[in-house]
N, CA, C and O of each residue as an XYZ file, in Angstrom:
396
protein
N       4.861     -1.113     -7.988
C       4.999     -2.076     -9.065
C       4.535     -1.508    -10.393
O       4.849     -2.004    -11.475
N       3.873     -0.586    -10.264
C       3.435      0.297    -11.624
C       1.962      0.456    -11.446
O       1.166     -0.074    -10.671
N       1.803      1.566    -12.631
C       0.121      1.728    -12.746
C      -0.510      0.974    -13.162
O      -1.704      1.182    -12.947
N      -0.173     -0.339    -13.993
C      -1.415     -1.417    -14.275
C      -1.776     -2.216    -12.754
O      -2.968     -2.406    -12.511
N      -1.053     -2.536    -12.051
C      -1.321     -2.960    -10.673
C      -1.798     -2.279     -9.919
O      -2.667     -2.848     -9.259
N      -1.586     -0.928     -9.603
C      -2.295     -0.353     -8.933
C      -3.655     -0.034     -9.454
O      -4.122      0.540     -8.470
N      -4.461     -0.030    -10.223
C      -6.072     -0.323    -10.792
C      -6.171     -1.701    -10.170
O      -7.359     -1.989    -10.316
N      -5.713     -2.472     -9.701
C      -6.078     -3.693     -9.507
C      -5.702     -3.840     -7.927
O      -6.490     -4.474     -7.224
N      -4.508     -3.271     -7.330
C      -4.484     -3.804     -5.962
C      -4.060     -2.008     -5.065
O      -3.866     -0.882     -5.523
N      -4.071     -2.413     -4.070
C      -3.803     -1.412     -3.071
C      -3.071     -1.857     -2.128
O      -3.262     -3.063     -1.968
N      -1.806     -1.126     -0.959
C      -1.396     -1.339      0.030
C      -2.511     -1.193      0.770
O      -3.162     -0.280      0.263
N      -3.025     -1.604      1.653
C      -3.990     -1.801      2.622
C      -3.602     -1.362      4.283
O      -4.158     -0.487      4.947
N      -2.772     -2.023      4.594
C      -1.937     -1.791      6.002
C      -0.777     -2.670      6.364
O      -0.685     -3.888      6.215
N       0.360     -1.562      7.024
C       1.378     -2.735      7.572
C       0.972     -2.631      8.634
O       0.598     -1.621      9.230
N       1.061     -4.798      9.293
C       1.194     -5.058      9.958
C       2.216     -5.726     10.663
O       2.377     -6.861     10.215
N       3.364     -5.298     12.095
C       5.030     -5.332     12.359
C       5.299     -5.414     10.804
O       4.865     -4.479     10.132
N       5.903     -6.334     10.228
C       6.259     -6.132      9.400
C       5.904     -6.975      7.754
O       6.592     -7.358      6.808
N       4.489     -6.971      8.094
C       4.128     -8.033      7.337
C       2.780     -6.429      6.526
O       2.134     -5.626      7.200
N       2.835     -6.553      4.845
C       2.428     -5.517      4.223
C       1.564     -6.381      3.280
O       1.928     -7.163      2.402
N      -0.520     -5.802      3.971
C      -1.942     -6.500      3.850
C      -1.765     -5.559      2.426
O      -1.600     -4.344      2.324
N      -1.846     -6.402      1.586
C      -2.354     -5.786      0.064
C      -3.392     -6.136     -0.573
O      -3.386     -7.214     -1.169
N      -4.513     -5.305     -0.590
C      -6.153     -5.394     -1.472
C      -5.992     -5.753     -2.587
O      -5.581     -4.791     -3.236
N      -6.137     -7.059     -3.492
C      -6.627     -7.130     -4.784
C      -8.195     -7.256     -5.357
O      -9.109     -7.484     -4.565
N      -8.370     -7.139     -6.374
C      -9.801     -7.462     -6.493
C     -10.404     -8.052     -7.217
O     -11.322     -7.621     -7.915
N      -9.823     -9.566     -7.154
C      -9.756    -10.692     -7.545
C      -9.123    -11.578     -6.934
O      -8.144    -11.262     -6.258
N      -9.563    -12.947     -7.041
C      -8.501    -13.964     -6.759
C      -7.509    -14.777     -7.526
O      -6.687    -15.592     -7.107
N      -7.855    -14.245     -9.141
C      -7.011    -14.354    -10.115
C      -5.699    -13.104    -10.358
O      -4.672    -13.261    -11.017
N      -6.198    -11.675     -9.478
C      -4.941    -10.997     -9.107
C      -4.429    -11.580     -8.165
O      -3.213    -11.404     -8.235
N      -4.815    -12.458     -6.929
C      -4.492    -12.618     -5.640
C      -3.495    -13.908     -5.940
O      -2.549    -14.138     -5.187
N      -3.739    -14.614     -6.933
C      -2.723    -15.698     -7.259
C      -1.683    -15.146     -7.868
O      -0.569    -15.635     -7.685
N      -1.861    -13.982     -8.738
C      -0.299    -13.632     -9.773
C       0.521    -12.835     -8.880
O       1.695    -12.526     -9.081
N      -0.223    -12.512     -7.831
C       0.424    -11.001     -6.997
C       1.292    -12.602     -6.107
O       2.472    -12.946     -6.163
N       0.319    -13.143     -5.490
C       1.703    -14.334     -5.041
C       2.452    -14.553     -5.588
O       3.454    -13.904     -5.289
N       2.606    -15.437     -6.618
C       3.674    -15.977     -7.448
C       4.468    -14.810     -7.651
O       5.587    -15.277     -7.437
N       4.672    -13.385     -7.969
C       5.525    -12.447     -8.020
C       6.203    -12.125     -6.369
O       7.296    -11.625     -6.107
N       5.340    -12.513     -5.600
C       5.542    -11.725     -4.168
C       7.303    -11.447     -3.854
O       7.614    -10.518     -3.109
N       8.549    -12.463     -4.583
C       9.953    -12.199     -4.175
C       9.906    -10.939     -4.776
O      10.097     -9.950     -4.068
N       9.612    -10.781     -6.338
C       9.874     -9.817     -6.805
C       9.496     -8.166     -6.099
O      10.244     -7.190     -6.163
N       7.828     -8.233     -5.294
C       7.610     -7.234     -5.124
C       8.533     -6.741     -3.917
O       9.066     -5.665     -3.648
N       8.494     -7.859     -3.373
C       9.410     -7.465     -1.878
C      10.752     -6.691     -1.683
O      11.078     -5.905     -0.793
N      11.745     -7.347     -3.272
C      12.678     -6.932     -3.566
C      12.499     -5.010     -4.317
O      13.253     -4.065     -4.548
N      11.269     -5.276     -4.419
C      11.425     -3.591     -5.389
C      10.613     -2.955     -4.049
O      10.662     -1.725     -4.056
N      10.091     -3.356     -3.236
C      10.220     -2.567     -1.729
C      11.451     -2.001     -1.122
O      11.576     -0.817     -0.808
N      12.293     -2.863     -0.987
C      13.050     -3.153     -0.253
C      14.097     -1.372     -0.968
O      14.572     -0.407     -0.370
N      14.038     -1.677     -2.144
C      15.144     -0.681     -2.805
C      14.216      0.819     -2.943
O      14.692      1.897     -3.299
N      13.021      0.605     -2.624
C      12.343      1.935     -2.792
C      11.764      2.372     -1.342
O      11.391      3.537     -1.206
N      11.697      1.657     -0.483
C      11.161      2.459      0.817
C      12.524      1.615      2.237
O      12.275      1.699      3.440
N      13.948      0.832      1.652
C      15.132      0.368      3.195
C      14.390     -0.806      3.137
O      13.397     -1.221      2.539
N      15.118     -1.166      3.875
C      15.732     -2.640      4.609
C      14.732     -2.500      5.849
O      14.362     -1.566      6.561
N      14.419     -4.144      5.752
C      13.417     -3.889      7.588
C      12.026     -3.911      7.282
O      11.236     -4.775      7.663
N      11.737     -2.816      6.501
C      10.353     -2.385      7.110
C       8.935     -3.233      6.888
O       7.940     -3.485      7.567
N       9.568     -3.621      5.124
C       8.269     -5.040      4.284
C       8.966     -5.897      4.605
O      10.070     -5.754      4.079
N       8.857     -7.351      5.652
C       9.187     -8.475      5.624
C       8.575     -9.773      5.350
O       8.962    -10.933      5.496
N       7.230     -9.098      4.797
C       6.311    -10.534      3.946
C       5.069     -9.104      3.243
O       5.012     -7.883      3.391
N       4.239    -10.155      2.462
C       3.455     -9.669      1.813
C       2.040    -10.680      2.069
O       2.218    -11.896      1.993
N       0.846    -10.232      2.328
C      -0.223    -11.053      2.678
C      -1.106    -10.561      1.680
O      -1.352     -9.358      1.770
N      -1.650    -11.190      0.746
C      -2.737    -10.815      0.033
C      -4.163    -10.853     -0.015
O      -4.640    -11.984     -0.109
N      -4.972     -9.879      0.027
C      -6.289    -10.628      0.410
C      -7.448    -10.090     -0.708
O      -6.830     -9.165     -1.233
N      -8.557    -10.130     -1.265
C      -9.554     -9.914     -1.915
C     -10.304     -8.497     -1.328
O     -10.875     -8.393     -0.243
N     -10.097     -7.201     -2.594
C     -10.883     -6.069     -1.169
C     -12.293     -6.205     -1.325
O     -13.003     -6.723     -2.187
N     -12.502     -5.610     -0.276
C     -13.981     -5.566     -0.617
C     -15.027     -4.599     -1.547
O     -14.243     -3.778     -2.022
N     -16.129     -4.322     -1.965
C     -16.306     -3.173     -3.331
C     -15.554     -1.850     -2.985
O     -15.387     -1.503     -1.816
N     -15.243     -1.346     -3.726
C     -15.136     -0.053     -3.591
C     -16.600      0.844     -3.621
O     -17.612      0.587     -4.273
N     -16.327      2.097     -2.592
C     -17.134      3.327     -2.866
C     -16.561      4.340     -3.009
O     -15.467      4.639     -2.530
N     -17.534      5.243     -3.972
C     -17.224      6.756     -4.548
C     -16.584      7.334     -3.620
O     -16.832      7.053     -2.448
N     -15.854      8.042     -3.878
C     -15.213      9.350     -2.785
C     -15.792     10.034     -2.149
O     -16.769     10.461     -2.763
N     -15.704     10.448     -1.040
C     -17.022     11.433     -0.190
C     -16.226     12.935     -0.340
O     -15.003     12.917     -0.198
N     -16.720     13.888     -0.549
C     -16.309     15.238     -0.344
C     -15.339     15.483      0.749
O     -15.396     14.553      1.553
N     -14.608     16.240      1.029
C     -13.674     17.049      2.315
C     -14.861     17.916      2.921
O     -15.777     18.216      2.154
N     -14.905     18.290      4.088
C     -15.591     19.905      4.304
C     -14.072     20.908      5.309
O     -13.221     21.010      6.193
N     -14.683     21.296      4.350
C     -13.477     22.813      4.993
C     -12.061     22.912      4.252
O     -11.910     22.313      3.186
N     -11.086     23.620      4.778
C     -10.179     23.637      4.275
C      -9.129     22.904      5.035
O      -8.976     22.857      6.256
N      -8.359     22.282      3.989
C      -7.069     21.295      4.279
C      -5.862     21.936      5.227
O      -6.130     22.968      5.843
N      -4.615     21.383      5.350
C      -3.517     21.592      5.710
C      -2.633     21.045      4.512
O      -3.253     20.256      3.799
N      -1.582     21.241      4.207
C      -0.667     20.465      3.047
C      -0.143     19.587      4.228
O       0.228     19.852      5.372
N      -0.269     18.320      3.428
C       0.612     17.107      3.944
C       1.655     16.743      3.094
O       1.665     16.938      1.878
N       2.752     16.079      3.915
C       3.611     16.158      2.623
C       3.597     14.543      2.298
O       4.498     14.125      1.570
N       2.826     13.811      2.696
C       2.698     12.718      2.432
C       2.040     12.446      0.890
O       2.052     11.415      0.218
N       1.474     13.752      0.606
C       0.058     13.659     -0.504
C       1.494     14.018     -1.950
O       1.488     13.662     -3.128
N       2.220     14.578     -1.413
C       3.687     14.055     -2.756
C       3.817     12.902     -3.111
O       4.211     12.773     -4.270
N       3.591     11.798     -2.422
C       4.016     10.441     -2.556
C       2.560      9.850     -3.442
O       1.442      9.807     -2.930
N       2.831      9.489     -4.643
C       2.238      8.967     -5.793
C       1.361      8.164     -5.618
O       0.204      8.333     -6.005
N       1.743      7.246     -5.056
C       1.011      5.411     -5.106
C       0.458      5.754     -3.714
O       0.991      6.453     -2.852
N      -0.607      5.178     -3.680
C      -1.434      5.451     -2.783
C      -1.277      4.551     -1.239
O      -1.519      4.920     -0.090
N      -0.801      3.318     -1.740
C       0.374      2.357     -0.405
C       1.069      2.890     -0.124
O       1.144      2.970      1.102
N       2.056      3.625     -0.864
C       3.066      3.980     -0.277
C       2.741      5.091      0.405
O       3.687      5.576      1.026
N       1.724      5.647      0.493
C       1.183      7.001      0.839
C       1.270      6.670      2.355
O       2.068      7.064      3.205
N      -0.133      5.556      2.464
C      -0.551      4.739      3.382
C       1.121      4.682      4.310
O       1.499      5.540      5.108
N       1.894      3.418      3.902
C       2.898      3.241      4.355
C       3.452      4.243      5.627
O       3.296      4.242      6.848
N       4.235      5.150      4.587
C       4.584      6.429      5.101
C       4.053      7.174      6.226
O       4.779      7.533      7.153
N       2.440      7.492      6.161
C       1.651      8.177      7.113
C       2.118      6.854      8.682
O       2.646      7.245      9.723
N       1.911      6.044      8.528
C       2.000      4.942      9.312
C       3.002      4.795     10.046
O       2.908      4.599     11.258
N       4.116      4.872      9.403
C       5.482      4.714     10.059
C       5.765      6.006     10.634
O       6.601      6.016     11.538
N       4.975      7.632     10.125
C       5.450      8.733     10.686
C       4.578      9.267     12.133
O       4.834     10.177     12.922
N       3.245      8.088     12.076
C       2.976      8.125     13.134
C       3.075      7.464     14.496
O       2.364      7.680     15.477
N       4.415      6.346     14.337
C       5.176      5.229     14.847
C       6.134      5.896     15.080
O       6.444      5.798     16.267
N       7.043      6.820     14.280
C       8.063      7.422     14.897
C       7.436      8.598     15.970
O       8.000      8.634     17.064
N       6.349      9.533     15.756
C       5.873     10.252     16.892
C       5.234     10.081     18.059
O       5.036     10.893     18.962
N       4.977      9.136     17.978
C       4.286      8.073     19.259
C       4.888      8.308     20.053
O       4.713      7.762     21.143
């Protein structure tokens, strides 16, 4: 939905097909409803058909600082994908198709 929303909410987890989104507020948690056709529809054209079939919103809880890595990584190619839901998303469904 863009970078002013994402400072404010996060994909959290899909569940079948229902996509838990963190706001952090309940004054985001009301506008993110009232938009919810819209977001569904700009899902729908950016990640197919099927996969978001509702949107559940909930209040996250605080955030904490980032903790360090130890050692060295692998490249994922998930870490291309921008928005950090959709990151989420992705990892999720690619570990649903390898199952």
């Amino acid at each position: 939905m863009g970078k002013r929303l994402a400072r404010y909410s996060r994909a959290s987890k899909l569940v079948r097909d229902r996509l838990v989104v963190e706001v952090d507020d309940e004054v985001w948690k009301e506008s993110l409803t009232g938009l919810r056709g819209q977001i569904l529809r700009k899902l729908e054209m950016a990640i197919g058909e099927g996969i978001v079939g509702d949107i559940q919103f909930q209040i996250m809880p605080p955030r904490f600082a980032a903790q360090k890595q130890a050692g060295p990584t692998l490249f994922d190619e998930a870490e291309s994908i921008e928005d950090a839901g959709m990151r989420r998303i992705y990892r999720q469904a690619r570990r649903r198709e390898t199952a």
